[in-house]
C-alpha positions as MATLAB code, in Angstrom:
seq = 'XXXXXXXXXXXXXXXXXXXXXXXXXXXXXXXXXXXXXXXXXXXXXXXXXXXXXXXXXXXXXXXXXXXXXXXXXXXXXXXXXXXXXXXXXXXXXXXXXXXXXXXXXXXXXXXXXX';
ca = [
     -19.718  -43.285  -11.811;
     -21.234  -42.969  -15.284;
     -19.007  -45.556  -18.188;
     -19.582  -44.005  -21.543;
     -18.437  -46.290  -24.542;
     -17.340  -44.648  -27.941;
     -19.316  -46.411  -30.750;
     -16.016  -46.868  -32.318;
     -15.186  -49.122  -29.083;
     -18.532  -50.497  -29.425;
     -17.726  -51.683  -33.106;
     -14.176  -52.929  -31.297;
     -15.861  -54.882  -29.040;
     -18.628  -56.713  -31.756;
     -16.167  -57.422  -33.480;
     -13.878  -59.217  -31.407;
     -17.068  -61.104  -29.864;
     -17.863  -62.646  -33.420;
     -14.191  -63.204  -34.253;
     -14.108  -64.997  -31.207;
     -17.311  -66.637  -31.804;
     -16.155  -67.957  -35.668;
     -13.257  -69.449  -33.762;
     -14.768  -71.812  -31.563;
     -18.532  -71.046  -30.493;
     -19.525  -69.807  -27.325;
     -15.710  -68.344  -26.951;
     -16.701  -64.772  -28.305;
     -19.185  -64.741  -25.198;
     -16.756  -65.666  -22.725;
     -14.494  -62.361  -24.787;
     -17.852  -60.047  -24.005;
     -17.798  -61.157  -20.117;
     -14.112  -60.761  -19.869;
     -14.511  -57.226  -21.155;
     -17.490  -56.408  -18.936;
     -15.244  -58.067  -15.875;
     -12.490  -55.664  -16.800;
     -15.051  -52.698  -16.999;
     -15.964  -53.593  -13.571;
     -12.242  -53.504  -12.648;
     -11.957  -50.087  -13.866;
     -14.744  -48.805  -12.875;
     -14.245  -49.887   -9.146;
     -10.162  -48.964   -9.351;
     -10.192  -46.050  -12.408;
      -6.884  -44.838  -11.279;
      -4.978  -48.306  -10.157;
      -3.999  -49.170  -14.267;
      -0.845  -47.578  -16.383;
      -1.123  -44.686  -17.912;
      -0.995  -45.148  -21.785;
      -0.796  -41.515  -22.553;
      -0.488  -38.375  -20.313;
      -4.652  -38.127  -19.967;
      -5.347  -42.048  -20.791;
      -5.196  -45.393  -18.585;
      -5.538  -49.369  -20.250;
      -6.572  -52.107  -18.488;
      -5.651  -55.408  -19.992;
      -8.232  -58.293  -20.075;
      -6.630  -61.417  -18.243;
      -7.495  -64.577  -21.118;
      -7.314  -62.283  -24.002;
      -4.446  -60.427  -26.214;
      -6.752  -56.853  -25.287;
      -6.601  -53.783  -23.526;
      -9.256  -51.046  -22.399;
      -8.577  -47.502  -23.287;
      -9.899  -44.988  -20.925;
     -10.225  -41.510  -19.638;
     -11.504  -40.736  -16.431;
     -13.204  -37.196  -15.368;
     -14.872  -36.386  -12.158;
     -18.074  -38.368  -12.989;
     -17.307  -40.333  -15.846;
     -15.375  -42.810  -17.405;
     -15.233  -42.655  -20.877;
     -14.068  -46.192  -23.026;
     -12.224  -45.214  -26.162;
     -10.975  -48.867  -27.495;
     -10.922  -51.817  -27.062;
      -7.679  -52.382  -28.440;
      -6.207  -55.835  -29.808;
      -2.786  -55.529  -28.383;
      -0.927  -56.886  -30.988;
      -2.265  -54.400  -33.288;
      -0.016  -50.136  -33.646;
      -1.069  -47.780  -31.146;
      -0.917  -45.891  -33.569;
      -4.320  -46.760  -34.709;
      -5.806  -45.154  -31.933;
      -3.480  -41.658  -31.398;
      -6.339  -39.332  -33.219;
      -8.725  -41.128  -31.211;
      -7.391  -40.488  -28.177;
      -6.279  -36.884  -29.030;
      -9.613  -35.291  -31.087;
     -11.832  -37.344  -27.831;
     -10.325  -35.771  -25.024;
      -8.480  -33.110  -25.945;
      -9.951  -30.004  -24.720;
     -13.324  -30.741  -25.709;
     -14.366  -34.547  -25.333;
     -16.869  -35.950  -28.547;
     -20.402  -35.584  -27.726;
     -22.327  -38.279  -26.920;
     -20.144  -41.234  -27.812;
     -19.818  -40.014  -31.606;
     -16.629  -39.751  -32.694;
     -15.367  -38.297  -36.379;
     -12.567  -40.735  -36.937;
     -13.224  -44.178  -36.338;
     -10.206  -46.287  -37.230;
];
């Protein structure tokens, strides 16, 4: 199975790693190998995590406040956030919505980045 990454998750994810990283060095890496455990996770289970949304699934990381927004098609899963979880949903509703609606963003691009 393919895993696509929005760049706005992308952006998500660099950031957390040098938050982490200004914190107490070497801590934003063990963030990026957290996330890329709980990619694995998903990618080996896609449908065993909660539905956040009628078309979308989150995994949470295990050491750190975030989750993994997903949507999973026939040969693709397609990462939409990673979302701090003490931050509104909100923030990612048109995210989730304009990406897969009924026509998913092309190649990872995505017009509103929040």
């Amino acid at each position: 199975m393919i895993i696509r990454i929005l760049s706005c998750a992308e952006a998500e994810l660099s950031e957390a790693v040098a938050y982490y990283n200004e914190q107490c060095p070497g801590l934003g890496f063990a963030f990026a190998a957290e996330a890329k455990a709980t990619l694995n996770r998903i990618a080996g289970f896609p449908d065993a995590w909660p539905r956040f949304s009628s078309r979308i699934r989150r995994c949470l990381l295990d050491r750190f406040p975030y989750g993994i927004l997903y949507h999973q098609s026939e040969d693709e899963l397609l990462i939409l956030a990673v979302m701090h979880l003490r931050r509104a949903p909100q923030r990612w509703q048109d995210r989730l919505h304009d990406t897969v609606g009924e026509k998913a963003a092309p190649r990872g691009r995505h017009k509103r980045c929040r």
